[in-house]
VMD Tcl script that draws the C-alpha trace (Angstrom):
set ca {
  {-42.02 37.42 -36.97}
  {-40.57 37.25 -40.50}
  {-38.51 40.37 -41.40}
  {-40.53 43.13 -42.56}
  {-39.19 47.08 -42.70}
  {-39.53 48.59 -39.17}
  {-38.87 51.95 -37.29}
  {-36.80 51.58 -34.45}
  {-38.65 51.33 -30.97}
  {-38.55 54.13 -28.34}
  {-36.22 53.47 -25.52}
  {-38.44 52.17 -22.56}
  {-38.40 54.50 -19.72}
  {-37.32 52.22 -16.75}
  {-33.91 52.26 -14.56}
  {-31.19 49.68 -15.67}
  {-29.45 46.91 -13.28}
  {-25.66 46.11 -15.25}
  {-23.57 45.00 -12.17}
  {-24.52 41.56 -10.56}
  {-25.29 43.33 -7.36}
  {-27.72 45.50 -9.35}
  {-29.00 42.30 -11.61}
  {-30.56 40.66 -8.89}
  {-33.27 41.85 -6.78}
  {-36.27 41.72 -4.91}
  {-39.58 43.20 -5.69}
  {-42.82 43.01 -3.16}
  {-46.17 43.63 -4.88}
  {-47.45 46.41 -4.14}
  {-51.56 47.23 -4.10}
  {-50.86 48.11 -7.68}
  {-48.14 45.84 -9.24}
  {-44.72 47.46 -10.04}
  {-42.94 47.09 -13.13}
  {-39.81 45.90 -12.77}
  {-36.82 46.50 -15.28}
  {-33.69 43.89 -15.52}
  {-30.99 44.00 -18.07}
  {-29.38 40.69 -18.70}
  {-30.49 37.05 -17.58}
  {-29.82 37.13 -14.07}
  {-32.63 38.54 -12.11}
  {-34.58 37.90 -8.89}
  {-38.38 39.16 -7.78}
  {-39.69 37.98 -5.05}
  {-43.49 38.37 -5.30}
  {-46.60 37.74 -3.21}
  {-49.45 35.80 -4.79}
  {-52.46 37.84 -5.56}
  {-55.93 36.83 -6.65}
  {-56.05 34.83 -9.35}
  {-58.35 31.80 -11.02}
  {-56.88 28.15 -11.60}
  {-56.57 27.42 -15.37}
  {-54.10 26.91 -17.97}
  {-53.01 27.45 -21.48}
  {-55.08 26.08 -23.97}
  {-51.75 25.48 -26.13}
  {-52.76 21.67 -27.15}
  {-55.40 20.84 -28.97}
  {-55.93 17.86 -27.19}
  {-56.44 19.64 -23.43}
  {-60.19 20.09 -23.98}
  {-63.03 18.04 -24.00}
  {-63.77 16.72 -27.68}
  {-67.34 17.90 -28.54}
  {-69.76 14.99 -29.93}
  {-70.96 17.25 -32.76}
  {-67.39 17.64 -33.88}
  {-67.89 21.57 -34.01}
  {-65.74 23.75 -32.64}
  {-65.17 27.29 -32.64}
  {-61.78 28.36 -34.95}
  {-60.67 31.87 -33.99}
  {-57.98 33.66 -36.45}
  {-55.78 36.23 -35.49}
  {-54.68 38.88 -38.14}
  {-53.16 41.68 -39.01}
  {-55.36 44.76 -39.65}
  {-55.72 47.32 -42.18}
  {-56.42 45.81 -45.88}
  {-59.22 43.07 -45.78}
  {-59.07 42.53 -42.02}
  {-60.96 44.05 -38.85}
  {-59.42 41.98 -36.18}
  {-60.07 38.15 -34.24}
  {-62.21 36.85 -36.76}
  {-64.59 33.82 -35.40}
  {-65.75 30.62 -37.11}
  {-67.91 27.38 -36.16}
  {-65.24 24.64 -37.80}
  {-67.08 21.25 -38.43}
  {-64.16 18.52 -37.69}
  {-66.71 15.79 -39.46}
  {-66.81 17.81 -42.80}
  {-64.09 20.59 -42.79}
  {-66.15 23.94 -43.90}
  {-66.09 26.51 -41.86}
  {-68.90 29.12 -41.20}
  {-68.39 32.80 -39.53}
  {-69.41 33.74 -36.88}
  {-68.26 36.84 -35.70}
  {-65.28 39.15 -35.76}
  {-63.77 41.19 -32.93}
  {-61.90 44.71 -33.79}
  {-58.95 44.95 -32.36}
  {-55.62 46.30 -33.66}
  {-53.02 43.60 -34.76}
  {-53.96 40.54 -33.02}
  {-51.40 38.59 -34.25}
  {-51.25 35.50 -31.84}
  {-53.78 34.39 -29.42}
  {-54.04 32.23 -26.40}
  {-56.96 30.65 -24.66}
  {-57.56 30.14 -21.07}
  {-58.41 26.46 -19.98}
  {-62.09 26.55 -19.32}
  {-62.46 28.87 -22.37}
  {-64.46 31.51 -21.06}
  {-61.49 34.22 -21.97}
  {-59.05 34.97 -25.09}
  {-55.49 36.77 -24.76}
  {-54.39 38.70 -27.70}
  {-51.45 40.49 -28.74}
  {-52.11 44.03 -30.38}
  {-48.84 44.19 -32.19}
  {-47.53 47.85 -32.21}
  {-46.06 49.71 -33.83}
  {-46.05 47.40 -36.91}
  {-45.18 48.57 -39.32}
  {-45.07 52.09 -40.20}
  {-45.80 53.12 -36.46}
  {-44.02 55.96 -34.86}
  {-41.50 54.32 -32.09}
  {-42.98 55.90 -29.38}
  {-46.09 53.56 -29.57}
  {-45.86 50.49 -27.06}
  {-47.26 47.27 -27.94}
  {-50.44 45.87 -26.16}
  {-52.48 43.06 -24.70}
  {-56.27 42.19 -24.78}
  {-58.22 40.35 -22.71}
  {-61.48 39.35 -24.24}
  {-64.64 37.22 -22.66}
  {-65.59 34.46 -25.07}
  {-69.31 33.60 -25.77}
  {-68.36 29.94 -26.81}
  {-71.91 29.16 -28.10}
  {-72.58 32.57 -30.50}
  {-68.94 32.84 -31.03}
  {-68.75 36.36 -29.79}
  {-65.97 38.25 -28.44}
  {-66.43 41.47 -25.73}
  {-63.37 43.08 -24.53}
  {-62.51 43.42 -20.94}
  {-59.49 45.52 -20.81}
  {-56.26 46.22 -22.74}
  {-52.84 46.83 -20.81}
  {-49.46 47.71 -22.22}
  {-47.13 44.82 -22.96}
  {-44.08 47.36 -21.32}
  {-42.43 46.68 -25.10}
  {-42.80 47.11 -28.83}
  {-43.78 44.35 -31.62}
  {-45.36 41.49 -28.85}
  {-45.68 38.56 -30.87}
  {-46.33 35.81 -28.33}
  {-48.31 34.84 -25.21}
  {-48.41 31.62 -22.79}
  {-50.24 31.59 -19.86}
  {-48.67 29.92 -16.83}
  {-49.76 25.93 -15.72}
  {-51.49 27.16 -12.98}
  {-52.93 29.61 -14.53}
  {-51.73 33.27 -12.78}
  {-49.45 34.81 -15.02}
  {-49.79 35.76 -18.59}
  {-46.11 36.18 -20.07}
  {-45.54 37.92 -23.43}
  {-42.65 37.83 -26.25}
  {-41.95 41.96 -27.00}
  {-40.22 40.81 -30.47}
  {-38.74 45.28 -30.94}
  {-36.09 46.17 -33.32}
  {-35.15 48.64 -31.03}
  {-31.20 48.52 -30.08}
  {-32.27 50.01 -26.60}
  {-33.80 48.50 -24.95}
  {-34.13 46.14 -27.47}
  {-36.17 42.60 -26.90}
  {-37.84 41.19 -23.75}
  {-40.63 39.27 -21.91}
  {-42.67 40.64 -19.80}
  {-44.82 38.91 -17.09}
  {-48.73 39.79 -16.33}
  {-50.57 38.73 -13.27}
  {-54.11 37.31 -14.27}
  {-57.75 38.44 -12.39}
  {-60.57 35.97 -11.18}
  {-62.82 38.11 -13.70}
  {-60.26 37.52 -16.81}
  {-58.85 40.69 -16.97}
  {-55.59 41.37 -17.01}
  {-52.92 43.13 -14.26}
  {-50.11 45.61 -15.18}
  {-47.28 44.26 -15.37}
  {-45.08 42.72 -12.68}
  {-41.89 42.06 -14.29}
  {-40.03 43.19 -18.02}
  {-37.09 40.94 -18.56}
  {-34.61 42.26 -21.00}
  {-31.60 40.30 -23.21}
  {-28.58 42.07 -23.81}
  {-26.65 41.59 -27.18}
  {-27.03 40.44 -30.67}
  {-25.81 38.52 -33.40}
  {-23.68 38.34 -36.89}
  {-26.62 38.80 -39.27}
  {-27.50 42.46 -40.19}
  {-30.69 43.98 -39.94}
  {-32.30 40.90 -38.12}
  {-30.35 40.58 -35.08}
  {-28.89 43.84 -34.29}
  {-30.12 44.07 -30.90}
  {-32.44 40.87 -28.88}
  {-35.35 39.94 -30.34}
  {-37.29 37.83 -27.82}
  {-39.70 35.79 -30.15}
  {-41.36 32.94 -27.93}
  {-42.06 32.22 -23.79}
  {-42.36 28.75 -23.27}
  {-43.26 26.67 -19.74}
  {-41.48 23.45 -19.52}
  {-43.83 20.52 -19.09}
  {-43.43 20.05 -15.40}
  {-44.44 24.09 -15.27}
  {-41.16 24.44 -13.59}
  {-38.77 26.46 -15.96}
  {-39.77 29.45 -18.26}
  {-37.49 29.09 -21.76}
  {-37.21 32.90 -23.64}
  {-36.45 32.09 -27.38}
  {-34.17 35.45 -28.79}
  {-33.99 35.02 -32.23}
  {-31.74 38.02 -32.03}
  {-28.67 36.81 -29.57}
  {-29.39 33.18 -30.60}
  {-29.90 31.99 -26.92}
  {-32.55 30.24 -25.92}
  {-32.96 31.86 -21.93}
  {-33.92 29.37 -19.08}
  {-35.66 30.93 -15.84}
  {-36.78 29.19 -12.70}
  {-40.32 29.54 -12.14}
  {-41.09 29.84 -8.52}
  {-44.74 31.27 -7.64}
  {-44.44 30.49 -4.19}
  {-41.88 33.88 -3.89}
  {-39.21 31.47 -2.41}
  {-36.87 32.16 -5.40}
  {-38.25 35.07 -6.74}
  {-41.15 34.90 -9.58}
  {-38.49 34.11 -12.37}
  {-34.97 33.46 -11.63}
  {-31.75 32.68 -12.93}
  {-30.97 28.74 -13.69}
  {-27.11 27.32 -13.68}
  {-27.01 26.77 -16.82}
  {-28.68 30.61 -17.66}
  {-29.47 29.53 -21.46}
  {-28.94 27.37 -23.98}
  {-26.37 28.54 -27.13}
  {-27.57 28.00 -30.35}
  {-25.31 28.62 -33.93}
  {-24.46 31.96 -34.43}
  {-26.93 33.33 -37.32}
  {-29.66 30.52 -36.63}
  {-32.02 33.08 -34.78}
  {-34.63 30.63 -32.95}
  {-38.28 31.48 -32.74}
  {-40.32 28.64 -31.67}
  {-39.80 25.52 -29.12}
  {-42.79 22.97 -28.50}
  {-42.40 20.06 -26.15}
  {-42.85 16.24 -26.68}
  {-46.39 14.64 -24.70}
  {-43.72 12.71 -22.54}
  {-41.93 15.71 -21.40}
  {-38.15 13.97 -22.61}
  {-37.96 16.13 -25.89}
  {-38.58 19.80 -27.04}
  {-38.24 20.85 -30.91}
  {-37.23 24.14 -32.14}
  {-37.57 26.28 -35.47}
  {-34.59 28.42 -36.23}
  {-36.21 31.57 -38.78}
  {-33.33 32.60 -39.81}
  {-31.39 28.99 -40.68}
  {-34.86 27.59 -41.56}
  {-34.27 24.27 -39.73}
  {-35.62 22.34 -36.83}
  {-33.58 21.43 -33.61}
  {-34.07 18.22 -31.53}
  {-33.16 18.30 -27.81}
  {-33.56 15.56 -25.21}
  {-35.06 17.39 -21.92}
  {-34.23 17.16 -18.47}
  {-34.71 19.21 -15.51}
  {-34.59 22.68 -17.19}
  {-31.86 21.36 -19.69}
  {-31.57 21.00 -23.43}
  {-28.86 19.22 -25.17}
  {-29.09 19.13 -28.75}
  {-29.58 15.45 -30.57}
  {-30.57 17.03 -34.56}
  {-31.24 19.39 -36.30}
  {-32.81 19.23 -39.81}
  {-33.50 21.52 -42.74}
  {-36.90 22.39 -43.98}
  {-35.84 23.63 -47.19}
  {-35.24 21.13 -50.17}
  {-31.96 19.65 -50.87}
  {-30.10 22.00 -53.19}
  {-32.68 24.78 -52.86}
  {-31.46 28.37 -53.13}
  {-33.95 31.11 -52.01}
  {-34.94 32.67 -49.04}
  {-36.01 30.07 -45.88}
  {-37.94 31.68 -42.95}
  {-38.75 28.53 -40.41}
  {-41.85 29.76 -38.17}
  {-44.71 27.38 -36.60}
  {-44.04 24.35 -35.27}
  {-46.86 22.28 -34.23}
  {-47.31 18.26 -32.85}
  {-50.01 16.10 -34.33}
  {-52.77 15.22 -31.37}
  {-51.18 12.12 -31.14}
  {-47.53 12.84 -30.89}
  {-46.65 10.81 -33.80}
  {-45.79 13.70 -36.79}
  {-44.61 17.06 -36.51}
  {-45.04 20.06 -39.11}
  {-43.25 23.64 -39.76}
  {-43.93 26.06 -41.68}
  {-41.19 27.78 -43.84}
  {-41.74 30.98 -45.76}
  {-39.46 33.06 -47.85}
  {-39.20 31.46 -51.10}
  {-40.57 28.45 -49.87}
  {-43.85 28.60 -48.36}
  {-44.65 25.49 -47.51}
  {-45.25 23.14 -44.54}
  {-42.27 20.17 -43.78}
  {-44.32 17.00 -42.34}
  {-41.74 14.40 -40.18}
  {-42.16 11.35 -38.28}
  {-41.07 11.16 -34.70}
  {-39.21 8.16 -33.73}
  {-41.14 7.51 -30.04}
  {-38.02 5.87 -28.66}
  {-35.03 8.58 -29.52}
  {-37.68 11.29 -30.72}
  {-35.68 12.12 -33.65}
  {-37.37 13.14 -37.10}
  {-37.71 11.31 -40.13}
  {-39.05 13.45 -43.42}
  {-42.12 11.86 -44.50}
  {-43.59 14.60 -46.52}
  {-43.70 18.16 -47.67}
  {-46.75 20.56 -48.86}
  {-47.39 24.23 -50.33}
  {-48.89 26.22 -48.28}
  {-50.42 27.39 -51.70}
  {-49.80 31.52 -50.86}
  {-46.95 33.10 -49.70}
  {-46.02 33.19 -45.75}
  {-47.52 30.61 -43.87}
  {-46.52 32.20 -40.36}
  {-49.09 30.24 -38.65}
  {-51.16 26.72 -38.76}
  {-53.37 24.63 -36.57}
  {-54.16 20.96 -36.26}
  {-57.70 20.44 -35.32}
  {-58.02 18.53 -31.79}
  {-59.42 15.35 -34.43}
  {-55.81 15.26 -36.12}
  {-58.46 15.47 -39.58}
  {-57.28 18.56 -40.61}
  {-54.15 21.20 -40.87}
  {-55.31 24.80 -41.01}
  {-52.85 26.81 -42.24}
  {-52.94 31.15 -43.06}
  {-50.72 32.74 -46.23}
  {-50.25 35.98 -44.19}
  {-49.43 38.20 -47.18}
  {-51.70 36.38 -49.59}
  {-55.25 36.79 -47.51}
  {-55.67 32.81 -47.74}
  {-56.42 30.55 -45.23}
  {-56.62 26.84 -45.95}
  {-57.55 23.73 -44.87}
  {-56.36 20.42 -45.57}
  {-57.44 16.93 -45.14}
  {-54.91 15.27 -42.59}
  {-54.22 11.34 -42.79}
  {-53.36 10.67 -38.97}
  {-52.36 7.00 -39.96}
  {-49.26 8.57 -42.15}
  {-49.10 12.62 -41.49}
  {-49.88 13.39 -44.63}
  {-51.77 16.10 -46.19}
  {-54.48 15.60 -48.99}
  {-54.63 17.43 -51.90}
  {-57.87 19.96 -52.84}
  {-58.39 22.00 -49.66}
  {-60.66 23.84 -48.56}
  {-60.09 27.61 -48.53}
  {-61.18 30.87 -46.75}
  {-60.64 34.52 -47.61}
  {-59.06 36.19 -44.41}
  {-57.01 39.82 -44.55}
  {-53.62 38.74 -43.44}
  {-54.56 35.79 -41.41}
  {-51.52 34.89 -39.04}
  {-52.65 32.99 -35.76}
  {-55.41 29.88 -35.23}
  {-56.89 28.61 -32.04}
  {-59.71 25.81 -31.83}
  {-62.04 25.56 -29.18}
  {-65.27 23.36 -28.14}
  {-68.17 25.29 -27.76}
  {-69.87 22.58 -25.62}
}
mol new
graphics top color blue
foreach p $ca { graphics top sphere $p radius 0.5 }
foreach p [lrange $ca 0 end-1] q [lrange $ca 1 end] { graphics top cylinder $p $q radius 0.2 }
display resetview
């Protein structure tokens, strides 16, 4: 999240493992899943499998079947209190680019959203405390069941996220376990990700696991403590990577479902050291597994790895502000075009606008081929419909959302969008209907 004024989060009430002896352990499941605390990266759980359905994250657009209307449902995640309610549901026309509403969902602070892979359910974040919430409030996470054809949303149930500020969500490749980003400013416990065991019916299980990071970094005020801002599967759905934009790590942990290495455990290499300051947020993978690309909020640049076997080794990194400019940067979304070929991130601050670079298919290093305004002020969040016709991008503190004419031949965005009035629109998921 970019840095807004925040009261510091309530120390979780959970026992702490510091020795090595105490850092790695092994949990059953019990009838009612425990939650587990670990301080550091080196942890163990050993976990039976419980009943769960087989799908994945909807994370790409191109993972679903393409409708032949061209219609698909666009659901926008917001922050409340102002002009906004909650999820906020549209039927998006890929042929034309209007947008119609459908419905909106209240729900407090649904700030980023997953879907499941046969769209019948929506994850959402309830971001707490926000704000001007008192510490003591823990953040949360809704499960909703989605009525693709009216567009509507009914909630199932709402469980804590076992941390303050969750700003992220993935759901595992095969589809068991919900994991969340807890972003907290809190110095104890400070950051972490927590891990959610998913029902046949949707719903969502208490937690199983909170994973904690332990440190900081030199820049005051943003990375006093961790700040765990992303959860990421690798392609083969073998590693979890844990993006702290507070201790400027980027955490690697072994995913292992089948209990013989624990649930989530340590790798050799433990996590990847980024550039004291840089405080990374986002990482997205190449189609071909071989690369993964990184925004870095607080540098406001992008970071090329190649990928191998739960490793990144760093091969660029690029700026998204202009050459010689001096204001505030914020880097945030990072998004691939359907095809692979172009990838876009958003930079607020000062700059609010959206970087546009070609990817080199042989190295997969970037090449600036264009740059746009977002046309508001902090674009935290954008879209590519599943076409590659159109970038949807929201101005979270200007109420804006708007969409832009894509050319997929050259990446670049037209001028005279189309635009929406949404209270502090910040997250933007696509889905067929059909």
């Amino acid at each position: 999240m970019f840095h807004r004024d925040r009261v510091p989060a309530h120390v979780m009430p959970a026992s702490s493992y510091r020795t090595p002896q105490q850092r790695r352990i092994n949990a059953a499941i019990a009838p009612r899943p425990l939650s587990s605390l670990i301080k550091g990266f080196a942890l163990m759980a050993s976990m039976v499998a419980s009943q769960a359905f087989a799908q994945m994250s909807l994370d790409a657009a191109t993972a679903q079947p393409a409708p032949a209307d061209g219609v698909y449902d666009l659901l926008i995640g917001t922050y409340i209190g102002g002009k906004s309610e909650g999820i906020y549901v549209y039927r998006f026309d890929s042929k034309t680019g209007n947008a119609t509403p459908l419905s909106v969902a209240q729900t407090v602070n649904p700030s980023f959203l997953v879907v499941s892979r046969d769209r019948q359910y929506v994850y959402a974040v309830n971001e707490l405390p926000g704000d001007h919430g008192p510490a003591t409030t823990r953040g949360d996470i809704s499960a909703f069941r989605f009525d693709r054809q009216s567009g509507q949303l009914s909630l199932l149930d709402r469980v804590s996220s076992e941390g303050n500020d969750p700003c992220y969500l993935a759901i595992s490749p095969d589809g068991r376990y919900l994991t969340t980003a807890n972003y907290s400013v809190a110095s104890d416990p400070g950051g972490s990700f927590a891990v959610f065991p998913l029902q046949a019916d949707g719903k969502v299980g208490r937690a199983v696991l909170t994973v904690h990071h332990d440190g900081g970094g030199p820049v005051k005020g943003r990375q006093d403590n961790a700040h765990v801002h992303s959860t990421v599967f690798s392609p083969d759905g073998h590693y979890l990577f844990a993006q702290d934009l507070g201790t400027d790590k980027l955490y690697t942990y072994r995913y292992t479902p089948d209990g013989s290495r624990g649930l989530f455990g340590p790798t050799d290499v433990r996590y990847t050291q980024m550039k004291p300051g840089t405080g990374p947020r986002h990482l997205i993978f190449a189609p071909n597994g071989k690369y993964a690309y990184l925004t870095s909020e607080l540098a406001g640049t992008v970071t090329v790895f190649s990928y191998e076997d739960g490793k990144l080794a760093e091969r660029q990194i690029v700026p998204l502000a202009e050459p010689g400019f001096k204001g505030k940067v914020g880097a945030a979304a990072i998004h691939l075009s359907p095809d692979g070929r172009f990838l876009y991130a958003s930079n607020r601050g000062d700059a609010n606008d959206i970087s546009i670079f070609s990817i080199d298919a042989t190295s997969g290093l970037l090449k600036r081929v264009g740059r746009q305004s977002s046309l508001g002020e902090s674009p935290r969040e954008f879209a590519i419909d599943p076409t590659g016709h159109w970038l949807i991008v929201g101005n979270q503190l200007s109420d804006t959302v708007y969409v832009f004419k894509r050319d997929p031949a050259t990446g670049l965005l037209g001028p005279d969008p189309k635009r929406l009035e949404v209270g502090s629109p910040v997250d933007f998921k696509l889905v067929s209907p059909s």
